[in-house]
N, C-alpha and C positions, 0 to 999 in steps of 0.2 A: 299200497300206501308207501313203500320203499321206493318203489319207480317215482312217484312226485316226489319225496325228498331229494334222490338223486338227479334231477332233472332242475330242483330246485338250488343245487349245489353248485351244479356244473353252470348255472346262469349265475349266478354272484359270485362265481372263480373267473366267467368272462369278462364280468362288468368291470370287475379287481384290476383286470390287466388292462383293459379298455384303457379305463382312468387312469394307469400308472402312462401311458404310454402316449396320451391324449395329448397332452401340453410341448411335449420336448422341452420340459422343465423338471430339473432334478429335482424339486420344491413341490410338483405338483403343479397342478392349478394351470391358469396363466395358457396364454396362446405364444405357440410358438412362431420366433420372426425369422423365416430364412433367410440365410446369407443371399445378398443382390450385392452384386460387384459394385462399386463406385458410389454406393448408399450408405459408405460408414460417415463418421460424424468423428471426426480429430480433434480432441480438445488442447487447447493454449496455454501454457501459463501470462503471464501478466508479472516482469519483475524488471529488475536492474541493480543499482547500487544506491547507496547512502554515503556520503564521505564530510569530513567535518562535526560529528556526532560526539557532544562532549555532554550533554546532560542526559537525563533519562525521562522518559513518557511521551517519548516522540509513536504516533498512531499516521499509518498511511491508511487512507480508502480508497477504492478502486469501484466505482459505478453507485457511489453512493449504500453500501450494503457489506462489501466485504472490507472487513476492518482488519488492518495489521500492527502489532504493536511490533517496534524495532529497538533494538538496545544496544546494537553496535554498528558501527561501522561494517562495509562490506555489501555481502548481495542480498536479496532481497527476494521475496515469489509471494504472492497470493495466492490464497487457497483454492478459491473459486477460479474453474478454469473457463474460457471460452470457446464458442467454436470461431472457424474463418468465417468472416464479413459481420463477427458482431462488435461493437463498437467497447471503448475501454474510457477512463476519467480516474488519472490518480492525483489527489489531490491532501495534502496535508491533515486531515482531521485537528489532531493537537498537538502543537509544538514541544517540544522540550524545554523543559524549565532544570534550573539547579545545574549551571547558570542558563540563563532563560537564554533562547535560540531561535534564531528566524529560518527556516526549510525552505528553500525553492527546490521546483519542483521542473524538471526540462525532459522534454518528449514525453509527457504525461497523459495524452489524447490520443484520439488513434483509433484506426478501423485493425482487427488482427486478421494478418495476411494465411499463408498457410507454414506459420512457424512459431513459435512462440517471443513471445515480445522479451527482449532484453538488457533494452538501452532506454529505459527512464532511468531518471539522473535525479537524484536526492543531495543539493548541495546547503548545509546548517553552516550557519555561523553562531558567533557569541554575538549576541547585540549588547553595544554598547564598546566590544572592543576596537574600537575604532584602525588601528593600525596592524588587527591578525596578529599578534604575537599568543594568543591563546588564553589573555587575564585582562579583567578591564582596573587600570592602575594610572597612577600621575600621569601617565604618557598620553591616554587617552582621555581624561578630561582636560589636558591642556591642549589636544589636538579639536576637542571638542567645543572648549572655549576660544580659540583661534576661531574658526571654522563660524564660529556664531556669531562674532565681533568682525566677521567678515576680512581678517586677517590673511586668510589664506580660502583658498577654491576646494572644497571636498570633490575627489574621483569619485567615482560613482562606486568602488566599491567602498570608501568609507561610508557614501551615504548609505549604502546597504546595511554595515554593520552601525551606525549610528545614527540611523532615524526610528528612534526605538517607539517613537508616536505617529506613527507612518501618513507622512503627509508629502516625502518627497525632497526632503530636507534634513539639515541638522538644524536647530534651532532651541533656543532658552530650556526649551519643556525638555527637550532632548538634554542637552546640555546639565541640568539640574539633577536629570535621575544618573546619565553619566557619573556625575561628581560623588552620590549619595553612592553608588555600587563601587567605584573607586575605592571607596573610603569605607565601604563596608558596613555601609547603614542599612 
């Protein structure tokens, strides 16, 4: 009867070590993957910079899923990495507000090569500050009522920061909320 015990012993001490040894997995379990030269898989990041960031709840996405909240000025990464030849979309989510802020967004698309991406360009303004000085005030609603009485020609980066109803223009509607943030209404 001792002989079957030990015979039954020494089979569940080999199975023990089988198993421990089966996987080449410290965890157990799981099939091991050997190393093949030239079969790793490099992952990407996905960032750049922000510059012009004066309010807060400004949210970047990148492929519709990875969402990044931003809060200053500077650089930038996504969490979710890629590999080379898959494809990237950063785009605005939500603007910042307080004072409200328009994001363009440059080199935002893009297939990733074999390095990480690092030249999307996040550039915010104030909207409605018509002439960049950092506050929308007299200067800019008189710039902005020029501009709509056809007084004077808007550059194109005023109309950037003063087509606060994005049609491609400054005009009355533009013009009206102008004067009410001027004034602090």
């Amino acid at each position: 009867m001792f002989r079957h015990i030990g015979s039954l012993f020494i089979a569940i001490m080999l199975l023990a070590i089988a198993a421990c040894h089966s996987g080449g997995n410290p965890g157990g379990g799981g099939k091991a993957f050997p190393f093949v030269p030239g079969n790793q898989q490099i992952l990407h990041t996905v960032g750049g910079t922000v510059t012009g960031l004066a309010g807060s709840g400004l949210v970047l996405q990148n492929n519709a899923g990875d969402n990044l909240p931003v809060s200053a000025n500077g650089g930038f990464s996504f969490g979710i990495t890629l590999n080379s030849g898959e494809t990237y979309d950063v785009t605005v989510l939500t603007p910042p507000t307080s004072p409200l802020q328009a994001c363009t967004v440059s080199n935002g698309s893009g297939t990733v090569a074999d390095g990480d991406v690092t030249n999307v360009e996040i550039a915010c303004v104030i909207l409605g500050d018509i002439n960049g000085d950092g506050v929308v005030n007299h200067v800019d609603m008189l710039l902005a009522q020029r501009i709509t009485l056809g007084m004077i020609a808007a550059t194109s980066e005023q109309v950037s920061r003063g087509d606060i109803y994005p049609d491609g223009k400054i005009d009355a509607s533009d013009y009206l909320l102008i004067q009410k943030m001027g004034l602090g209404l």
